[in-house]
C-alpha positions in Angstrom: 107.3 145.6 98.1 106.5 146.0 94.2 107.9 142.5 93.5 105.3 141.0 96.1 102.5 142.9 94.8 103.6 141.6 91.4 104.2 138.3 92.6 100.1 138.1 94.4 99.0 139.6 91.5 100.5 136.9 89.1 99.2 134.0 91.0 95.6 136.0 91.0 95.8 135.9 87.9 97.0 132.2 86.8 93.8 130.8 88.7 91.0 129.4 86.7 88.0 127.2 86.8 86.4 127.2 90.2 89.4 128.8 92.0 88.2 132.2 90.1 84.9 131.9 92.4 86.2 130.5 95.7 84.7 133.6 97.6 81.3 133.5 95.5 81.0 130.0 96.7 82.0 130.6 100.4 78.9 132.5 100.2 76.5 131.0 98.4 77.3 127.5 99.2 75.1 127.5 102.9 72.0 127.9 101.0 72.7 124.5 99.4 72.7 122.7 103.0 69.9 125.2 104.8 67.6 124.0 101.4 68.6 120.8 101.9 68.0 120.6 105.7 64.5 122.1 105.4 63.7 119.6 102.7 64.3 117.3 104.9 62.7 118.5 108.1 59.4 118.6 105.8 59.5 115.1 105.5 59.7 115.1 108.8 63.3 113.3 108.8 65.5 115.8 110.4 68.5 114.8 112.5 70.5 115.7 114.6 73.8 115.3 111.4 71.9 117.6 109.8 71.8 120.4 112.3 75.4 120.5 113.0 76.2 120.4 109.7 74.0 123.4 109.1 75.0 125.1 111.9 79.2 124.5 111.3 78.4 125.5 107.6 76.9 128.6 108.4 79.4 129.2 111.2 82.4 129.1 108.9 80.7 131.7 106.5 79.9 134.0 108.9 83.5 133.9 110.7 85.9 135.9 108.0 88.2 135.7 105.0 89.9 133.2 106.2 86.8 130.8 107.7 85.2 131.4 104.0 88.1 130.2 102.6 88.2 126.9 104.5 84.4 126.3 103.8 85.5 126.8 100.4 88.0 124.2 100.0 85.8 121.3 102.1 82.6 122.3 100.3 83.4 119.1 97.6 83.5 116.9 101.5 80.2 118.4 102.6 78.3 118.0 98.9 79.4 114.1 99.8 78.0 114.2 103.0 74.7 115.4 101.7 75.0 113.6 98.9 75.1 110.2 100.8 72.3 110.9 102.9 70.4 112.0 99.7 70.8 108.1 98.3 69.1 106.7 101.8 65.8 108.6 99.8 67.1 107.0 96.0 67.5 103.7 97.3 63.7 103.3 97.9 63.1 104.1 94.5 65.9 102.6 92.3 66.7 99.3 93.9 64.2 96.8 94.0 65.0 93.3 94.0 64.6 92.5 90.2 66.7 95.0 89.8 69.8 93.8 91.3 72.4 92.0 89.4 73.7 89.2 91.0 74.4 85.5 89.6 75.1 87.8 86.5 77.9 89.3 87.8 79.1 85.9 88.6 78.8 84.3 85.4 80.6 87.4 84.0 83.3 87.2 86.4 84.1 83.4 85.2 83.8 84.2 81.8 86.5 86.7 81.6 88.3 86.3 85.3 87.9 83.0 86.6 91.2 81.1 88.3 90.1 77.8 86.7 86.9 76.6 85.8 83.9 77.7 87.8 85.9 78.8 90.4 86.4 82.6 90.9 89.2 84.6 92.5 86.8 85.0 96.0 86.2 81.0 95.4 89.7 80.6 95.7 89.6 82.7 98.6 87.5 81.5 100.7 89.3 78.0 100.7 93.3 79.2 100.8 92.6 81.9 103.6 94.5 82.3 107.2 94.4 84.5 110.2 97.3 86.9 109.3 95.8 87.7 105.9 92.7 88.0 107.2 94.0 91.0 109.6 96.4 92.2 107.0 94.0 92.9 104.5 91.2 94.2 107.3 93.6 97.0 108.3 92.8 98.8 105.0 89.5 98.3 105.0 89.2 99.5 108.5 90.9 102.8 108.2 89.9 104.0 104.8 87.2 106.2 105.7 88.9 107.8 108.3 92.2 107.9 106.3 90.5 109.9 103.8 89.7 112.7 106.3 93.5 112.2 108.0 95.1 112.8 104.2 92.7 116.1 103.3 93.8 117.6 107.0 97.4 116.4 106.3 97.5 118.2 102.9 95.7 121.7 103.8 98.6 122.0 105.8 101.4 121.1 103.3 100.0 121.4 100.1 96.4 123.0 99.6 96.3 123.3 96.1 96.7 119.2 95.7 94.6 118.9 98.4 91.6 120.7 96.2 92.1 118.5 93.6 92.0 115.5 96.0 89.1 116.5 97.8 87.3 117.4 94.2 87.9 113.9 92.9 87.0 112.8 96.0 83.2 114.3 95.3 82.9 113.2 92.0 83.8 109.8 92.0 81.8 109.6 95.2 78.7 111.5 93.3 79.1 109.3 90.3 79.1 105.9 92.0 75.9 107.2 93.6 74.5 107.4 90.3 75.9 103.7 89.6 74.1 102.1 92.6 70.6 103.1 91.9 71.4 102.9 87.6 73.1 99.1 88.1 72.3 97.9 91.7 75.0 94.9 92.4 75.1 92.2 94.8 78.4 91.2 96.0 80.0 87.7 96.1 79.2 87.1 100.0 75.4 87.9 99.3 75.9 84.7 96.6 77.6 83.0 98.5 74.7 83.1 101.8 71.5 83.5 99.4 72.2 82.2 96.1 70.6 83.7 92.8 67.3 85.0 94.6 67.4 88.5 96.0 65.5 90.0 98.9 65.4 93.3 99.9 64.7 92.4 103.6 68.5 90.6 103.5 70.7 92.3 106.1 74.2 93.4 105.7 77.4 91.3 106.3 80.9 91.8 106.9 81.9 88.6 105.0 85.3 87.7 105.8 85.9 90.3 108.4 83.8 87.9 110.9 86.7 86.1 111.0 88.9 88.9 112.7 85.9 89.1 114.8 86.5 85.3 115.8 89.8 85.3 116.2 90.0 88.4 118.9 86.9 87.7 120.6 85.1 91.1 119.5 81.9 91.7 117.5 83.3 95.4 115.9 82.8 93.8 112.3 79.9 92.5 113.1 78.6 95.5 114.9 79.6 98.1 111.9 78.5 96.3 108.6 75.2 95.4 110.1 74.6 99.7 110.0 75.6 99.2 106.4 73.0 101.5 104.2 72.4 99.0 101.6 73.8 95.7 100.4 73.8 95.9 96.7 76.2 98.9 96.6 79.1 96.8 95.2 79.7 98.2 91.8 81.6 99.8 91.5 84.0 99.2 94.8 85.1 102.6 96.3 87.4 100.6 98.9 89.5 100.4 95.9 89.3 103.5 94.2 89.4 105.9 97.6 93.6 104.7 97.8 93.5 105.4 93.8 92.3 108.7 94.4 95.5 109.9 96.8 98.2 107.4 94.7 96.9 109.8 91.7 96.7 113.0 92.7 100.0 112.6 94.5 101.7 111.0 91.9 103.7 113.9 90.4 104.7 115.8 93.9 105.1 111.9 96.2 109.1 110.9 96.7 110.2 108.0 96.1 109.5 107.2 100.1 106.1 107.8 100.1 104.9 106.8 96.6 105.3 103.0 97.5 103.7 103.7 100.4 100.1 105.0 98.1 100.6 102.5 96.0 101.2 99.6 98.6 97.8 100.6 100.5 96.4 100.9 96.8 97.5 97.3 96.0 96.5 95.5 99.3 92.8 96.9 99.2 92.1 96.1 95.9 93.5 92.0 96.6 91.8 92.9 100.2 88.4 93.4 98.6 88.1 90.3 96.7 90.1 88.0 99.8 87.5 89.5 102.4 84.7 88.5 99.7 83.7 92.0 99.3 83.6 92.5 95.5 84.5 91.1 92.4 87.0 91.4 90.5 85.1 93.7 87.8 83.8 96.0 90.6 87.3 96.7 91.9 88.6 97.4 88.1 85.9 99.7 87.9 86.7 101.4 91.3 90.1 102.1 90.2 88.5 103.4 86.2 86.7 105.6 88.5 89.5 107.2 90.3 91.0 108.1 87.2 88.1 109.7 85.3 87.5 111.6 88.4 90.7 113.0 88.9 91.4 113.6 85.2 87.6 115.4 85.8 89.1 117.2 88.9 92.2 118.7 87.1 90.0 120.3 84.6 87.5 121.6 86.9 90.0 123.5 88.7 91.9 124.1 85.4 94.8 122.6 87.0 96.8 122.5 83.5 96.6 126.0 82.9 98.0 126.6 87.1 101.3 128.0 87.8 103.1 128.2 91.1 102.7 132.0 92.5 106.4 131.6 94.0 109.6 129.3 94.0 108.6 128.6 97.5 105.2 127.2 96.6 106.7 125.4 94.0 109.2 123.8 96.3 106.3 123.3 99.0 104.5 121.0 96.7 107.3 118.7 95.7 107.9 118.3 99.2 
C-alpha cells in the first residue's frame, strides 16, 4: 500500500507545464466558450454548433473528477473549434482581394520547384493523371478530418499522455495557420488555373481534381463538400499535409515498426496527393509539414514533456505498445 502511495505520489510530482493545472482548467475553461457564445449571440449570429458545444462543455464540468478530466484533455480540440469559427469573422477583415497572393506564388514555385521550364509539379499533373490515382490520392483527403478525431479517441484509450501532446499540436498548428490566412492570404493552383492572375472575392470554392472521382462514379460528394468550403485563399500553408505530420511525429518514438510505415505512408501520399489533386503548391505543403514540427516541438514544452517520467513500468510499457 506504501509503495502505491509512493508510486501516485511520484508521478504527481514528475508533471509539469499545463498537466500541473489540469483541474484549474477543467474549471475555468467553460467560461471561455459561454463568453464566446454570448459574443456571438450579440451579433446576433448564434447557432445551433454553438449551443451544443456550450451545453456539452458545461455538462462535462459539472459531471465529476473524472468528466473534468476529459474536458481537460479535449479543451486544445474545442479552442480549434472556436477558433475556426472565430476566422469566419477575420476573413471579412484580413482578406481582400489585393491581398491575396496568387500568380506570385506561381512564379515562386518555378523559380525554385519547377519540373522543367514553366511547367510546375501541378502542371505536370494535370496532363499525366488517371482514374486510380485520382481515387488513391482522394482517399486521404477524404478521411483526414475525421481521422484526426478517430486517432485522439484511439489514443485516450491506449496512450493518453501522447494523446495530449497530439491533441496540443493539434491546436497550435491549427491556431497558427489561422494567423497565416488572414497575415498571407494564398490562392491555390486550381484558382490559377480557372481565373488567372485576377482575384475576386465573389469566386466560389472548387474541389479541383476531386471532380474527377465525382465523374467517374456518378456522384456530386466532391462537388457538394468543397462548394461549403469557408474561404478559397486558405492554401498556405496546407494542413492536409501537416494533420498526417502531426500523428507520424508525435508517434514516432512509441510507433513499431508495423505501424510507423503506416504514419508515414498516409504522410507521404497526402503531401504528393495535394499537389496531384491541384490543391497546393509545392511551397504550401513544405510549409505544412514545417508547421507540424514547430508545433509539436511547441507541444512538448508546453506540457514539459522532457522533464515527464513514467509513474510505473506498466505505463512505461503501455506507451511503447
Amino acid at each position: 500500500m506504501s509503495h502505491g502511495a509512493t508510486v501516485t505520489r511520484g508521478a504527481a510530482s514528475s508533471r509539469s507545464g499545463l498537466l500541473r493545472h489540469r483541474q484549474l482548467i477543467s474549471r475555468l475553461f467553460p467560461l471561455v466558450p459561454v463568453l464566446y457564445v454570448l459574443i456571438i449571440a450579440g451579433i446576433g449570429d448564434l447557432r445551433v454548433e454553438h449551443i451544443v458545444l456550450v451545453l456539452v462543455v458545461l455538462g462535462l464540468s459539472a459531471f465529476g473528477p473524472r468528466a473534468r478530466a476529459f474536458l481537460s484533455d479535449i479543451t486544445p480540440y474545442v479552442l480549434v473549434a472556436l477558433g475556426y469559427d472565430l476566422v469566419r469573422y477575420a476573413r471579412r477583415v484580413f482578406v481582400t482581394a489585393e491581398r491575396v497572393h496568387g500568380c506570385q506564388l506561381r512564379q515562386f514555385e518555378l523559380s525554385t520547384l519547377a519540373v522543367s521550364p514553366g511547367v510546375t509539379l501541378q502542371d505536370w499533373f494535370q496532363l499525366h493523371h488517371a482514374p486510380f490515382w485520382d481515387v488513391v490520392f482522394a482517399v486521404p483527403y477524404t478521411v483526414f478530418a475525421y481521422l484526426a478525431l478517430i486517432y485522439s479517441a484511439y489514443l485516450y484509450f491506449v496512450d493518453r499522455p501522447r494523446m495530449r501532446r497530439y491533441l496540443w499540436a493539434f491546436a497550435i498548428a491549427n491556431f497558427i495557420s489561422f494567423v497565416m490566412w488572414m497575415a498571407f492570404p494564398a490562392a491555390p493552383p486550381w484558382y490559377l488555373r480557372a481565373h488567372g492572375c485576377h482575384v475576386s472575392m465573389s469566386d466560389l470554392p472548387s474541389a479541383a481534381g476531386l471532380l474527377r472521382v465525382d465523374q467517374l462514379f456518378g456522384i456530386h460528394y466532391y462537388q457538394s463538400l468543397y462548394s461549403r468550403a469557408a474561404s478559397v485563399f486558405g492554401a498556405m500553408p496546407s494542413m492536409h499535409c501537416a494533420y498526417p505530420m502531426l500523428g507520424l511525429l508525435t508517434a514516432w518514438r512509441a510507433a513499431s515498426w508495423k505501424t510507423r510505415p503506416i504514419h508515414i505512408l498516409y504522410a507521404v501520399t497526402m503531401f504528393v496527393g495535394s499537389n496531384y489533386l491541384d490543391h497546393h503548391w509545392l511551397w504550401d505543403g513544405i510549409a505544412g509539414v514545417m508547421l507540424a514540427i514547430v508545433s509539436v516541438w511547441l507541444s512538448g514544452k508546453l506540457l514539459g514533456e522532457s522533464r515527464r517520467v513514467p509513474s510505473s513500468p506498466g505505463d512505461a510499457a503501455l506507451r511503447a505498445a
